[in-house]
Chimera marker file (.cmm) of the C-alpha trace (Angstrom):
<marker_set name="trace">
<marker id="1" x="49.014" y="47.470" z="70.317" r="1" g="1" b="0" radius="0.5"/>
<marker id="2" x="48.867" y="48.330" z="66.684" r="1" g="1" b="0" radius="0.5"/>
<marker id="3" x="47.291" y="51.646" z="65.941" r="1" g="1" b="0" radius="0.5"/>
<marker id="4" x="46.706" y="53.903" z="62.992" r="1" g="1" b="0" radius="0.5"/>
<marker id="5" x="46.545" y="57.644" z="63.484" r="1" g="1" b="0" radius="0.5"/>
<marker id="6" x="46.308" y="60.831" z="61.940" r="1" g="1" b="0" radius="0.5"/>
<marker id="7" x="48.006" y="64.216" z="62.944" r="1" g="1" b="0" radius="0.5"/>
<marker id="8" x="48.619" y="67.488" z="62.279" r="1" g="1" b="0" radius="0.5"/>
<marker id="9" x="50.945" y="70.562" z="63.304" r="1" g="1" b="0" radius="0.5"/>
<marker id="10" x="50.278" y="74.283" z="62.884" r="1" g="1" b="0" radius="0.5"/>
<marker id="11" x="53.027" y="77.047" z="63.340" r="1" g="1" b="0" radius="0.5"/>
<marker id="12" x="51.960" y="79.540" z="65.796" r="1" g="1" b="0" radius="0.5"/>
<marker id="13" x="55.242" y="81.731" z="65.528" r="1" g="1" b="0" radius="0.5"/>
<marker id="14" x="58.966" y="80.610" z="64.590" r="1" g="1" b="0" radius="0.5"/>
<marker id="15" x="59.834" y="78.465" z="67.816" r="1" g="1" b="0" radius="0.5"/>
<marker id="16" x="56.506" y="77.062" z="68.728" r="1" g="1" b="0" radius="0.5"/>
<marker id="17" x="53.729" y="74.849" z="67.106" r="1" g="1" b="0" radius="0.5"/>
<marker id="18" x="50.512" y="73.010" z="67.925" r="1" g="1" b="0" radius="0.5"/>
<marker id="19" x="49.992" y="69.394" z="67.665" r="1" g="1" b="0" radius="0.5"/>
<marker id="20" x="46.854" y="67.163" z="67.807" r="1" g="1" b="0" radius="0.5"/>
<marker id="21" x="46.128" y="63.786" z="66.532" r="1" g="1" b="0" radius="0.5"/>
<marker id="22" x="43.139" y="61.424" z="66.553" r="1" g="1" b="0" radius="0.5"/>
<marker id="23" x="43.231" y="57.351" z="65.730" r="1" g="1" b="0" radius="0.5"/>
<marker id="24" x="41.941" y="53.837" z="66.004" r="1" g="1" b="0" radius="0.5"/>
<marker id="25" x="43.730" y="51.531" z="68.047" r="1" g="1" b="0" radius="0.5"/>
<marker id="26" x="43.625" y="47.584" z="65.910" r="1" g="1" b="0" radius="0.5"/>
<marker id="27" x="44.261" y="44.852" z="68.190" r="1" g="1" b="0" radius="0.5"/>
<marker id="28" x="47.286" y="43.656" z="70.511" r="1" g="1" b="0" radius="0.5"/>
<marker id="29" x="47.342" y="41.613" z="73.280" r="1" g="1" b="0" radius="0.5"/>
<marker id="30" x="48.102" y="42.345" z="76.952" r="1" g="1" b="0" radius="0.5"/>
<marker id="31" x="49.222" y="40.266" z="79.465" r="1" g="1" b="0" radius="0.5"/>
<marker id="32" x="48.968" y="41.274" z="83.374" r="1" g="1" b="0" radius="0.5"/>
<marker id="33" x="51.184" y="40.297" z="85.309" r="1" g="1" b="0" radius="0.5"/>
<marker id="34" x="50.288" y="36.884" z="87.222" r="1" g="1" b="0" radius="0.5"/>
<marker id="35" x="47.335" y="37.080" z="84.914" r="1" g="1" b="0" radius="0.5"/>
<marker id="36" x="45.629" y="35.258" z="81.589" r="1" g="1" b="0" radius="0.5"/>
<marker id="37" x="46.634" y="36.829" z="78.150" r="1" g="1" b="0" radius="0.5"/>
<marker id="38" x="44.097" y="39.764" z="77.273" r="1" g="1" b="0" radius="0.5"/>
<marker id="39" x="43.132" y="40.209" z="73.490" r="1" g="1" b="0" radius="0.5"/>
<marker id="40" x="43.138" y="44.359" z="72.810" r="1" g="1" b="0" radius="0.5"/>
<marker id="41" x="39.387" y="45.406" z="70.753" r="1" g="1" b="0" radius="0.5"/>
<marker id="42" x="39.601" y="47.772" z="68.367" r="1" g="1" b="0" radius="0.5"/>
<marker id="43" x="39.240" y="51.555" z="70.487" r="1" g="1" b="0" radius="0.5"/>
<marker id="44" x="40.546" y="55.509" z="69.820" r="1" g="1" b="0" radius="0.5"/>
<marker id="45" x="43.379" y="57.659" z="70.978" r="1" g="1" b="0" radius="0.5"/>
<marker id="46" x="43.918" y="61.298" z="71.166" r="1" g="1" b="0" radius="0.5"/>
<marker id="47" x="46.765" y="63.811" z="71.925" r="1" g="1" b="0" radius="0.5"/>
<marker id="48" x="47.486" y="67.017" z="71.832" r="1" g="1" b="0" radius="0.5"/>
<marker id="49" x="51.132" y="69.125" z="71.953" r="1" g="1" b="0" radius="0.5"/>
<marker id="50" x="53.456" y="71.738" z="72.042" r="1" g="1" b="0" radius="0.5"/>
<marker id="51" x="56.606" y="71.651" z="70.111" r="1" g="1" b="0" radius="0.5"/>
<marker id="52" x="59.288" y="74.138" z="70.894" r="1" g="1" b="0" radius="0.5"/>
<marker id="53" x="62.411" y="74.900" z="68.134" r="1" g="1" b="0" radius="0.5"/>
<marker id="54" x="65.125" y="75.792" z="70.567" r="1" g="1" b="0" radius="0.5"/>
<marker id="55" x="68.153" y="75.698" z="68.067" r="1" g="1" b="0" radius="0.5"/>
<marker id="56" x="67.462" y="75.441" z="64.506" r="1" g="1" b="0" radius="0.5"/>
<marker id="57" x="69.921" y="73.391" z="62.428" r="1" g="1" b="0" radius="0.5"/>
<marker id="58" x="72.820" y="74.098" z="59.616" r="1" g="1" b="0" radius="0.5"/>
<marker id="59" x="75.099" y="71.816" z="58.644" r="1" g="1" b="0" radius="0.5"/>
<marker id="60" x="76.459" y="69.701" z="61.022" r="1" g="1" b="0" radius="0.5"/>
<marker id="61" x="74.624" y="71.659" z="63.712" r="1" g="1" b="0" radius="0.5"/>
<marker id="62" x="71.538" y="69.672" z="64.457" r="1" g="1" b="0" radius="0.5"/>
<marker id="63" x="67.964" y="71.227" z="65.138" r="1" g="1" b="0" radius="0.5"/>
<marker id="64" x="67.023" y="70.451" z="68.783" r="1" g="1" b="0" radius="0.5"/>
<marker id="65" x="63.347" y="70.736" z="69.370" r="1" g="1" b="0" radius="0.5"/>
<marker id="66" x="61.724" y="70.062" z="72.788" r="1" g="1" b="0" radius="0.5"/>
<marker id="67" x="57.995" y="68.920" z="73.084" r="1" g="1" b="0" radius="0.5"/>
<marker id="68" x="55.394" y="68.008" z="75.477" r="1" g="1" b="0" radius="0.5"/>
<marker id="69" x="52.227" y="65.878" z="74.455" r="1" g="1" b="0" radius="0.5"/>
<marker id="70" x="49.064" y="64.646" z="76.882" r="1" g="1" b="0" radius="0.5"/>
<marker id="71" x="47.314" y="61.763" z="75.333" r="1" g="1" b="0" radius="0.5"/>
<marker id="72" x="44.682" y="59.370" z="76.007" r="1" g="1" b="0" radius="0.5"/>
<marker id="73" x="43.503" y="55.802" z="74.878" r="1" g="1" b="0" radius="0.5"/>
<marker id="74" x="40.650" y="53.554" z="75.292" r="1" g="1" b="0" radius="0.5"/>
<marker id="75" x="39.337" y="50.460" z="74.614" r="1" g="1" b="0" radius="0.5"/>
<marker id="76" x="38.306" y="46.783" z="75.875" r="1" g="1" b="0" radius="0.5"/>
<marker id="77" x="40.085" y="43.968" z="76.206" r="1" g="1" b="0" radius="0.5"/>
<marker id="78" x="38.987" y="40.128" z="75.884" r="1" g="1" b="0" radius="0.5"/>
<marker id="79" x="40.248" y="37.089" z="78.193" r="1" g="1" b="0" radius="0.5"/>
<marker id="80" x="41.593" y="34.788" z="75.477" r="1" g="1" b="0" radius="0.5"/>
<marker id="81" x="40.675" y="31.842" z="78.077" r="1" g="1" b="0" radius="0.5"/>
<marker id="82" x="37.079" y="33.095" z="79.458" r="1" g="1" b="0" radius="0.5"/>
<marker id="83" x="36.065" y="35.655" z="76.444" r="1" g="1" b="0" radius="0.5"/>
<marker id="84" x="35.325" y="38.121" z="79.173" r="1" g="1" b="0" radius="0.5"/>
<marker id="85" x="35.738" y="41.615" z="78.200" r="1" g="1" b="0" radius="0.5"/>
<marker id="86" x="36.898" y="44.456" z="80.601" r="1" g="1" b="0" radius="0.5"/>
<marker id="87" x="37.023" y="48.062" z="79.841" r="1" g="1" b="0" radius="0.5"/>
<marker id="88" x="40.528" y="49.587" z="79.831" r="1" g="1" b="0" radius="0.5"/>
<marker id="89" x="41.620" y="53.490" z="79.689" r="1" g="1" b="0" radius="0.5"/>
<marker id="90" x="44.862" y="54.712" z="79.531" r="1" g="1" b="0" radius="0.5"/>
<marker id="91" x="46.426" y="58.499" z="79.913" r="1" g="1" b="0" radius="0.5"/>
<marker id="92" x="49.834" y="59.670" z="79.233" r="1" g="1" b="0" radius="0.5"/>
<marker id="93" x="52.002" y="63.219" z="79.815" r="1" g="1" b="0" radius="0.5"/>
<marker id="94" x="54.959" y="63.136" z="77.472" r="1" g="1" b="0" radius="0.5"/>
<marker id="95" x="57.781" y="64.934" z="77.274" r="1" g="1" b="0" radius="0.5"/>
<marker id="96" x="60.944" y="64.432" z="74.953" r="1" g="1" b="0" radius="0.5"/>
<marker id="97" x="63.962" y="66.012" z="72.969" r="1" g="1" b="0" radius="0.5"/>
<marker id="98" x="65.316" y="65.511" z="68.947" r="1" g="1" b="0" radius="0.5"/>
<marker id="99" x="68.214" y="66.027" z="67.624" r="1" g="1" b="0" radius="0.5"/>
<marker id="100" x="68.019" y="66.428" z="63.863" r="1" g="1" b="0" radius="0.5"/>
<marker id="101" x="70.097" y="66.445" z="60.986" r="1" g="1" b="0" radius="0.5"/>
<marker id="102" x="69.772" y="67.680" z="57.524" r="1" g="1" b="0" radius="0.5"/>
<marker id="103" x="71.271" y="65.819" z="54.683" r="1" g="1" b="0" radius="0.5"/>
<marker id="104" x="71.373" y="67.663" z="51.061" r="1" g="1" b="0" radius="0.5"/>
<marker id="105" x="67.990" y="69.394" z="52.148" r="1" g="1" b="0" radius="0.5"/>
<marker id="106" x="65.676" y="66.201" z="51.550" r="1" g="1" b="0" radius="0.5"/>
<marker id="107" x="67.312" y="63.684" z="54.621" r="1" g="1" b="0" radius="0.5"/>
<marker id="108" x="66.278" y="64.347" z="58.076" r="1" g="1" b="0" radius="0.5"/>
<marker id="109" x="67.805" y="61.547" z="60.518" r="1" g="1" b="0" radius="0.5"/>
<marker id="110" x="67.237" y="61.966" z="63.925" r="1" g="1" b="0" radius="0.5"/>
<marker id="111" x="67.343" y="60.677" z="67.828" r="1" g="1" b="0" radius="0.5"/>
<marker id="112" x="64.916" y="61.342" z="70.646" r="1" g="1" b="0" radius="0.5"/>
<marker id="113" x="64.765" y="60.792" z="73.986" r="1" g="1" b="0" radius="0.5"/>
<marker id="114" x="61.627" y="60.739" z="75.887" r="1" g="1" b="0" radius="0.5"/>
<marker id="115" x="59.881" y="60.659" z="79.337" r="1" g="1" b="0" radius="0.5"/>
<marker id="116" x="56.541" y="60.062" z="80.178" r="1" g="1" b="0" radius="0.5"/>
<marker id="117" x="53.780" y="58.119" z="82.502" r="1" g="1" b="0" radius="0.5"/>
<marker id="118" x="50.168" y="58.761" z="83.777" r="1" g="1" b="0" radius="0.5"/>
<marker id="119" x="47.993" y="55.749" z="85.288" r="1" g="1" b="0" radius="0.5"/>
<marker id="120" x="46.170" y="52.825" z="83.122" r="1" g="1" b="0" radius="0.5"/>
<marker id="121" x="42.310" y="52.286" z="84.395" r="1" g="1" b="0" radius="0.5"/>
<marker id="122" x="41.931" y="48.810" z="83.311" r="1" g="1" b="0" radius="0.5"/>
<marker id="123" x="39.680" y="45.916" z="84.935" r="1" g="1" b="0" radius="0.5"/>
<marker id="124" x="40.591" y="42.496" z="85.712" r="1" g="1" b="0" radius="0.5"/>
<marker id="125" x="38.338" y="39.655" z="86.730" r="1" g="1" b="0" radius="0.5"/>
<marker id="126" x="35.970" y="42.255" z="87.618" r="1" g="1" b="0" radius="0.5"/>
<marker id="127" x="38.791" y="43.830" z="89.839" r="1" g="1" b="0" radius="0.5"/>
<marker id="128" x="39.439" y="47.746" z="89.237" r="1" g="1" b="0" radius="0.5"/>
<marker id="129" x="42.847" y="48.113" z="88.505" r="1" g="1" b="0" radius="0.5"/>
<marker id="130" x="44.764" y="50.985" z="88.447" r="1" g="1" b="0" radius="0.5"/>
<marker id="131" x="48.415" y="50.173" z="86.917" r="1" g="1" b="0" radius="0.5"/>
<marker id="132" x="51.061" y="52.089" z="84.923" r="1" g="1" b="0" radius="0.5"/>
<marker id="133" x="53.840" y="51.446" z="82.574" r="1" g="1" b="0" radius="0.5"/>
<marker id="134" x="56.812" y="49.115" z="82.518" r="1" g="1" b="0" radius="0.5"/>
<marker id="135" x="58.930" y="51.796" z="81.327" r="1" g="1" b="0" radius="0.5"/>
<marker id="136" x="59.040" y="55.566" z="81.899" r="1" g="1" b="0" radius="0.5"/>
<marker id="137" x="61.434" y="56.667" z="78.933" r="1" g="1" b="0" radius="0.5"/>
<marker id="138" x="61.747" y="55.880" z="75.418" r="1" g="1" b="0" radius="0.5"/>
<marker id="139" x="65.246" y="56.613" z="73.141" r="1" g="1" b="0" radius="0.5"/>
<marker id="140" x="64.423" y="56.101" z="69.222" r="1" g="1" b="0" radius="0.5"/>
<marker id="141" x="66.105" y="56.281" z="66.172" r="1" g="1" b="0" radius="0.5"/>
<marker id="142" x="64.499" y="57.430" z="63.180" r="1" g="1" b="0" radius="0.5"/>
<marker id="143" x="64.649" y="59.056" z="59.526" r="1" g="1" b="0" radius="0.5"/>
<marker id="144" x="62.585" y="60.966" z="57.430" r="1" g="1" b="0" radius="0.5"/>
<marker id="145" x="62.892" y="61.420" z="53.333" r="1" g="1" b="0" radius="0.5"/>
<marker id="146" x="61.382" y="64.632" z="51.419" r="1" g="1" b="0" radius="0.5"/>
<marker id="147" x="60.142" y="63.785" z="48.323" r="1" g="1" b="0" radius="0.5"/>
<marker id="148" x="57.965" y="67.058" z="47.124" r="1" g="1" b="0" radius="0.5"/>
<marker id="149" x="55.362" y="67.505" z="49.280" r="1" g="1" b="0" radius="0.5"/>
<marker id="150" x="55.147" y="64.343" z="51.036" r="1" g="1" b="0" radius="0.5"/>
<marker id="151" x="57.504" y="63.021" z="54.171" r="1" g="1" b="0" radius="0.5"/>
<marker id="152" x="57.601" y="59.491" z="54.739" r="1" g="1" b="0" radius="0.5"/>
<marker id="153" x="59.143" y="58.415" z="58.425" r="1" g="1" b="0" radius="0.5"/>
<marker id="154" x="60.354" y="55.392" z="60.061" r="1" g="1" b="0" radius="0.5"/>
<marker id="155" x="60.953" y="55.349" z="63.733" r="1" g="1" b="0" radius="0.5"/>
<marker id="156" x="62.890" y="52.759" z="66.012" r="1" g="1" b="0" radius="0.5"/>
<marker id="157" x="62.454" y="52.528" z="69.996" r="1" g="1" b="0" radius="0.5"/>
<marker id="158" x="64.661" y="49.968" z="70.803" r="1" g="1" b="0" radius="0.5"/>
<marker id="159" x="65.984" y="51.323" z="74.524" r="1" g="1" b="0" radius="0.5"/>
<marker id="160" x="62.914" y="51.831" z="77.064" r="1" g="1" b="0" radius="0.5"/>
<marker id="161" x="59.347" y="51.402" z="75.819" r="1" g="1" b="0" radius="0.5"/>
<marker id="162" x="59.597" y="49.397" z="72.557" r="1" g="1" b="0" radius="0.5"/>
<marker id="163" x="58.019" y="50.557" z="69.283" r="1" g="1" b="0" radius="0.5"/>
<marker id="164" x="58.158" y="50.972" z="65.571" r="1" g="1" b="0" radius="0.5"/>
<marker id="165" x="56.496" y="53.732" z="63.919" r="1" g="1" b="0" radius="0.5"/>
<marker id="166" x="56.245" y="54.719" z="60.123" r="1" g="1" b="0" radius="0.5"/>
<marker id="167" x="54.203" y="56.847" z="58.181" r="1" g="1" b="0" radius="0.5"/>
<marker id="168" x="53.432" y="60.087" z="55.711" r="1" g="1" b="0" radius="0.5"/>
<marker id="169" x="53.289" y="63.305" z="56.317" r="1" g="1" b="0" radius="0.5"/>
<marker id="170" x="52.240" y="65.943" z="53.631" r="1" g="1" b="0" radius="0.5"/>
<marker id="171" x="53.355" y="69.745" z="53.661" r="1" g="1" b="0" radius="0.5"/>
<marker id="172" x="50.688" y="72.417" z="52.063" r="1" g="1" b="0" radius="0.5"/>
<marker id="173" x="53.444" y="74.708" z="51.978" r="1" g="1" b="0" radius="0.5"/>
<link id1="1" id2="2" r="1" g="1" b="0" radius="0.2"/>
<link id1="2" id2="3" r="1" g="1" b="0" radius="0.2"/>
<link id1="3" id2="4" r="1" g="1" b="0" radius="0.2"/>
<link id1="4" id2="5" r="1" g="1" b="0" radius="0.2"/>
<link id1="5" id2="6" r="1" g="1" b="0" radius="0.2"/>
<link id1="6" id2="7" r="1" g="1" b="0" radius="0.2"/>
<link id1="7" id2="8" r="1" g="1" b="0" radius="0.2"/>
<link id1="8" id2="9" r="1" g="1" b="0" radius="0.2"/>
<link id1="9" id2="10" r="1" g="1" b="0" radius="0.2"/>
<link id1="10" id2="11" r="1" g="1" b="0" radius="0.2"/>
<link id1="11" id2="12" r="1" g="1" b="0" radius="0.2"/>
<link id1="12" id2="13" r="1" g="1" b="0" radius="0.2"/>
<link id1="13" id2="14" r="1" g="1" b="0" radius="0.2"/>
<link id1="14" id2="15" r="1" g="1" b="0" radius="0.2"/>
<link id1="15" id2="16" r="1" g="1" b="0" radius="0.2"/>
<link id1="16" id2="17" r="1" g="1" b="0" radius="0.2"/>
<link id1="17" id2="18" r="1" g="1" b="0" radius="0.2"/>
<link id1="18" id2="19" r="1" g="1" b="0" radius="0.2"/>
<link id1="19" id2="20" r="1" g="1" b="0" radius="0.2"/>
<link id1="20" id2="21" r="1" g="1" b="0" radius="0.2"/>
<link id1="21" id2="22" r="1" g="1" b="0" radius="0.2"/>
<link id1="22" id2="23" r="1" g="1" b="0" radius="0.2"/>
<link id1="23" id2="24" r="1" g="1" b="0" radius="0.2"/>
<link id1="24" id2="25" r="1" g="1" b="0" radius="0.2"/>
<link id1="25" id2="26" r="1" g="1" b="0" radius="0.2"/>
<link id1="26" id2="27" r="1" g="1" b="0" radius="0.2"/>
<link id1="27" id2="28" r="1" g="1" b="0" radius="0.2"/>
<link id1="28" id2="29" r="1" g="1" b="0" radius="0.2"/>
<link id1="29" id2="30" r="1" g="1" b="0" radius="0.2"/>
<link id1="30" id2="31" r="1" g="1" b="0" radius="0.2"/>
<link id1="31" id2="32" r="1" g="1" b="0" radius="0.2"/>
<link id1="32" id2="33" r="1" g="1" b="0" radius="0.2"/>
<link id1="33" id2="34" r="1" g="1" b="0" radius="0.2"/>
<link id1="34" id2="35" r="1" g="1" b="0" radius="0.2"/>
<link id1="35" id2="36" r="1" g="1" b="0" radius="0.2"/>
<link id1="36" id2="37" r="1" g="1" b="0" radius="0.2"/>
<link id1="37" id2="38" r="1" g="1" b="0" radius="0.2"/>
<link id1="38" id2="39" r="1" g="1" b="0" radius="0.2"/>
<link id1="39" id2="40" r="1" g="1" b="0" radius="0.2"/>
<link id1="40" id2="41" r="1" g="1" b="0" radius="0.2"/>
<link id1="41" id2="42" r="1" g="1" b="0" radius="0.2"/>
<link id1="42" id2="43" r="1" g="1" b="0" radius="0.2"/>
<link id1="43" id2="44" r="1" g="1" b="0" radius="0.2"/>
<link id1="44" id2="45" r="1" g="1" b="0" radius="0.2"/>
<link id1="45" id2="46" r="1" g="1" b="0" radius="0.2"/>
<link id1="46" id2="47" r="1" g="1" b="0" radius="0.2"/>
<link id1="47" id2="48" r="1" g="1" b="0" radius="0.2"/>
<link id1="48" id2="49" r="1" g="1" b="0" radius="0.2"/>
<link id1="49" id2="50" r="1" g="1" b="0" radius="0.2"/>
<link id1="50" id2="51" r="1" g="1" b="0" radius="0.2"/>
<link id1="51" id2="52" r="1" g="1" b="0" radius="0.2"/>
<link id1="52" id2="53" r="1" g="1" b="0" radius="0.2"/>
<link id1="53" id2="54" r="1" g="1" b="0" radius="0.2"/>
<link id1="54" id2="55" r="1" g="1" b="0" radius="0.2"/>
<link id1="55" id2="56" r="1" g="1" b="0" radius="0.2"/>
<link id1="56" id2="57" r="1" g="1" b="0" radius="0.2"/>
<link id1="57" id2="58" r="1" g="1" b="0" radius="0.2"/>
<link id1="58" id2="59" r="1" g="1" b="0" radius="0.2"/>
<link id1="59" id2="60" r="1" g="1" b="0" radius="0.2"/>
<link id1="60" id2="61" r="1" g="1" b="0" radius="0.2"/>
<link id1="61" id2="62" r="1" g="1" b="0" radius="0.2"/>
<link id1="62" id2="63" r="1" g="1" b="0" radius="0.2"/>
<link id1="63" id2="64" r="1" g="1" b="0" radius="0.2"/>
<link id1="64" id2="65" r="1" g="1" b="0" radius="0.2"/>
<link id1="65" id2="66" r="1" g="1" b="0" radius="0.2"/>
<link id1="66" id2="67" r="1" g="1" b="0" radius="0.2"/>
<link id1="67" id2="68" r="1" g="1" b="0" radius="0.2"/>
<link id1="68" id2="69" r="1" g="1" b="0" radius="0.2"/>
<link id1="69" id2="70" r="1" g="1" b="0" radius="0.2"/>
<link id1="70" id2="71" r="1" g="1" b="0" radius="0.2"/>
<link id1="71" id2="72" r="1" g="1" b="0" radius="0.2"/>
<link id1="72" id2="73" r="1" g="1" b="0" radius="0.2"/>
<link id1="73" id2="74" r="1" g="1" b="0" radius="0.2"/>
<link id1="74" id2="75" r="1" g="1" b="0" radius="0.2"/>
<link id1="75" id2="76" r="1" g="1" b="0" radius="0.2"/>
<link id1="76" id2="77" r="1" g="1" b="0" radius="0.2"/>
<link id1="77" id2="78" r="1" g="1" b="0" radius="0.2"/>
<link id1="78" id2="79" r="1" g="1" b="0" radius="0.2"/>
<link id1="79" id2="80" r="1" g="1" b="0" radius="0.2"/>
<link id1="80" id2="81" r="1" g="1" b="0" radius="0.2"/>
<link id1="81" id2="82" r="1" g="1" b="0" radius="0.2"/>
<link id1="82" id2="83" r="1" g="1" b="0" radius="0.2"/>
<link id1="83" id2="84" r="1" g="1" b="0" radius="0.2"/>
<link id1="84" id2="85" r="1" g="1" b="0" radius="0.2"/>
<link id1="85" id2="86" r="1" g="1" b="0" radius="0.2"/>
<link id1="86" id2="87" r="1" g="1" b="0" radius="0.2"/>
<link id1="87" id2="88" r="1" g="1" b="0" radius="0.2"/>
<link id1="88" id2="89" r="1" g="1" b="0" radius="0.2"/>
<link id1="89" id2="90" r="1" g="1" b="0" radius="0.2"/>
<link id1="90" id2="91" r="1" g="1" b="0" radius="0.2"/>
<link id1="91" id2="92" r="1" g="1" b="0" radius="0.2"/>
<link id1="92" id2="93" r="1" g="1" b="0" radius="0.2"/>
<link id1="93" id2="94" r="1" g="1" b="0" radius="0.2"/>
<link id1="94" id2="95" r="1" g="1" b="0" radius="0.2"/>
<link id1="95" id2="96" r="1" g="1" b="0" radius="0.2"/>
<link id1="96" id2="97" r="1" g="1" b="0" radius="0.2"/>
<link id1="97" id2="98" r="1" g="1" b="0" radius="0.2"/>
<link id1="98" id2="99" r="1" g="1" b="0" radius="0.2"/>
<link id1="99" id2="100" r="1" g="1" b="0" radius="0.2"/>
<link id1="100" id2="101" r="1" g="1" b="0" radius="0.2"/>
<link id1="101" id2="102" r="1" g="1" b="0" radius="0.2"/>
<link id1="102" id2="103" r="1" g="1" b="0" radius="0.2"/>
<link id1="103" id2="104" r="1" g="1" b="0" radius="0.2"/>
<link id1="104" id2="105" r="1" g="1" b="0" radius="0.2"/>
<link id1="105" id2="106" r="1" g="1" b="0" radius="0.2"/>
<link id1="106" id2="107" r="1" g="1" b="0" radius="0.2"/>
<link id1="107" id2="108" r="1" g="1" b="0" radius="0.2"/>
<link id1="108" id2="109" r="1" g="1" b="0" radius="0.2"/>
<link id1="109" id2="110" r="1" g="1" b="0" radius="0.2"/>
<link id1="110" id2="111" r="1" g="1" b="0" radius="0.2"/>
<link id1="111" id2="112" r="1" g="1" b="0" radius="0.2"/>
<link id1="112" id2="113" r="1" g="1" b="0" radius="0.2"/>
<link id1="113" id2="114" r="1" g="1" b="0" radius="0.2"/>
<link id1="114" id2="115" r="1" g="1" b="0" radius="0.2"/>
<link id1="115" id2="116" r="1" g="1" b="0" radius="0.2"/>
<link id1="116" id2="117" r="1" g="1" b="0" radius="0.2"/>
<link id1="117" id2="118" r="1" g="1" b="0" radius="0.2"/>
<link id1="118" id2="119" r="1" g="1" b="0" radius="0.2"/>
<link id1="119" id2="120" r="1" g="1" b="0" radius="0.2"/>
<link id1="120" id2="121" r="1" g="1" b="0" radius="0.2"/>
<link id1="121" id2="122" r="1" g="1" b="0" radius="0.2"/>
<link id1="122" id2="123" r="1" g="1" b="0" radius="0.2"/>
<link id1="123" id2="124" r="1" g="1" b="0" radius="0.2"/>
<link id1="124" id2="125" r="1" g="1" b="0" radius="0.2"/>
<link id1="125" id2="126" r="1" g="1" b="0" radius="0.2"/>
<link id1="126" id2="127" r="1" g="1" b="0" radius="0.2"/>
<link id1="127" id2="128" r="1" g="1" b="0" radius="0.2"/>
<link id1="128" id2="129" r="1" g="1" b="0" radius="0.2"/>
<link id1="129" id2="130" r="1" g="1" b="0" radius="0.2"/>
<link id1="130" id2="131" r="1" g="1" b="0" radius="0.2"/>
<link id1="131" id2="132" r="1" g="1" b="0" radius="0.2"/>
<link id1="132" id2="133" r="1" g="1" b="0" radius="0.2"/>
<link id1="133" id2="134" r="1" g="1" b="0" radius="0.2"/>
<link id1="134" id2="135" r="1" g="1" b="0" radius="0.2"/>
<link id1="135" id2="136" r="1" g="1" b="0" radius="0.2"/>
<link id1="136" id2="137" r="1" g="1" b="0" radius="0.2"/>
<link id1="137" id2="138" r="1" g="1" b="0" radius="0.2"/>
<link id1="138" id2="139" r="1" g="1" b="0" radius="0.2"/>
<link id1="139" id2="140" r="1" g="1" b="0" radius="0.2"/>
<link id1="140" id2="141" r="1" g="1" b="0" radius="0.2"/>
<link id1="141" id2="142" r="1" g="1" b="0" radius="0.2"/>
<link id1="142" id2="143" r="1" g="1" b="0" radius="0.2"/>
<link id1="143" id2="144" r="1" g="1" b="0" radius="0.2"/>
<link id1="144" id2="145" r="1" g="1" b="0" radius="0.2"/>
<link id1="145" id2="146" r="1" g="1" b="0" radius="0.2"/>
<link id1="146" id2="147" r="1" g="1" b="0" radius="0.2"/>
<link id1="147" id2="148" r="1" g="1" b="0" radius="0.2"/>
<link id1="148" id2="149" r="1" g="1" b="0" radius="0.2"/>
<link id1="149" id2="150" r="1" g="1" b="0" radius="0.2"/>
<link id1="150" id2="151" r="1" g="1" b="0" radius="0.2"/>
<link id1="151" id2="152" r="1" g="1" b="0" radius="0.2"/>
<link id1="152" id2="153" r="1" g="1" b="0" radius="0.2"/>
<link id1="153" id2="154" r="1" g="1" b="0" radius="0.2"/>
<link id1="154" id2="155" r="1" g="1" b="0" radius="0.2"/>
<link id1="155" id2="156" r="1" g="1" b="0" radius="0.2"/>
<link id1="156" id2="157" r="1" g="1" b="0" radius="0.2"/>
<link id1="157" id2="158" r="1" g="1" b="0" radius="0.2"/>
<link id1="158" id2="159" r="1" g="1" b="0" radius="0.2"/>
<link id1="159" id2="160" r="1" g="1" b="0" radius="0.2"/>
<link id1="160" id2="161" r="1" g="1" b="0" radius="0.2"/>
<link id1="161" id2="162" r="1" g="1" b="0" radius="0.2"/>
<link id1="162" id2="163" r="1" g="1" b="0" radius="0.2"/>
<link id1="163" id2="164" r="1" g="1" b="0" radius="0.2"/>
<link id1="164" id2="165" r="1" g="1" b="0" radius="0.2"/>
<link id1="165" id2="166" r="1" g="1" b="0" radius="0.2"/>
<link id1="166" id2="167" r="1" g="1" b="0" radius="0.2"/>
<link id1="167" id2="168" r="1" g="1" b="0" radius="0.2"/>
<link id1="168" id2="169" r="1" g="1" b="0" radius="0.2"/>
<link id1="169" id2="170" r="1" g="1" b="0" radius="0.2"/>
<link id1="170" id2="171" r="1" g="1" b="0" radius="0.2"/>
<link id1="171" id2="172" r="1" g="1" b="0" radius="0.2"/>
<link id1="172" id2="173" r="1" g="1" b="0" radius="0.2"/>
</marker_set>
């Protein structure tokens, strides 16, 4: 599925922030196992978190943060063959570890491992089905670059769920 989202963090002490996000899910396609290719409709996502600073970095000592995230997606799909749509809901409970690195103060590369799964509602020929993912764990690669203010990211999941992320993230600090 390709999605666009928006998110934001706030500090509530040294070790420990809030996370939330909100965004529109594109298109994609599906495809059920035993089952006709579904077309994804555009639909929304949420999530909320907890991230948790347990060693901050220096050097060649990298931060190591911990988080845990519950999310939440919906939308319809469309039967490329019949154009039948079918309502589909999905819910996830995430939890995952980084390893950072900073590089002159401005490079941030990092790896994460996560773990995560919660049931997908979707329907099927007018079947309720009540499924889950392929994969229960993610490991990504990824980098971020400071440049004032604003962050931008790229992300690689290559191991586990498969994804690639990038965006911007802006600092009123």
């Amino acid at each position: 599925m390709s999605t666009l989202s928006l998110s934001a963090s706030w500090p509530l002490n040294q070790n420990w922030s809030l996370r939330g996000g909100v965004g529109l899910i594109q298109d994609g396609t599906l495809s059920p196992t035993n089952g006709a290719v579904q077309d994804v409709k555009p639909g929304g996502l949420m999530a909320l978190g907890f991230e948790y600073v347990w060693q901050p970095g220096q050097g060649f000592k990298p931060t190591v943060d911990f988080s845990v995230f519950l999310s939440a997606s919906a939308t319809h799909t469309e039967d490329r063959l019949t154009k039948n749509r079918a309502s589909y809901f999905s819910s996830d409970l995430r939890i995952g570890g980084r390893a950072s690195w900073i590089i002159n103060g401005k490079i941030f590369p990092y790896v994460s491992g996560r773990l995560f799964g919660g049931p997908v509602s979707w329907e099927i020929d007018g079947i309720d089905v009540t499924g889950t993912d392929i994969h229960h764990y993610q490991i990504a690669f990824g980098t971020a670059i400071q440049v004032g203010q604003i962050v931008p990211f790229v992300e690689w999941a290559g191991i586990g769920e498969k994804a690639i992320s990038a965006g911007l993230s802006y600092s009123w600090r």
